[in-house]
C-alpha positions, -999 to 999 in steps of 0.1 A, spaced: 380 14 464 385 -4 497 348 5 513 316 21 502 287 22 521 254 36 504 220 46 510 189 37 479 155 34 475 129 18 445 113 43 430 99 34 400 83 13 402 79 23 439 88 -4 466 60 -8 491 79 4 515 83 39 496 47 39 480 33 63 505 52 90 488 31 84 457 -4 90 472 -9 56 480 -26 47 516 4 26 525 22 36 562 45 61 561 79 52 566 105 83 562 133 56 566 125 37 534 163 42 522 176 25 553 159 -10 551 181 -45 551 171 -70 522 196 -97 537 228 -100 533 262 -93 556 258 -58 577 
């Protein structure tokens, strides 16, 4: 494998950033499997 480039999200338990789709009055963000937790992009 030379490359792999992925897309994830926390779901249980649910990251805040994903918590709306749970019920929870958090702001919706439909691109919660696109966000950068540092690291090289």
């Amino acid at each position: 494998v030379i490359e792999v480039n992925s897309h994830g999200r926390l779901m249980d338990p649910p990251s805040r950033n994903s918590m709306w789709r749970f019920g929870f009055p958090n702001p919706v963000n439909y691109n919660d499997n696109e966000l950068f937790c540092g690291g090289y992009a």
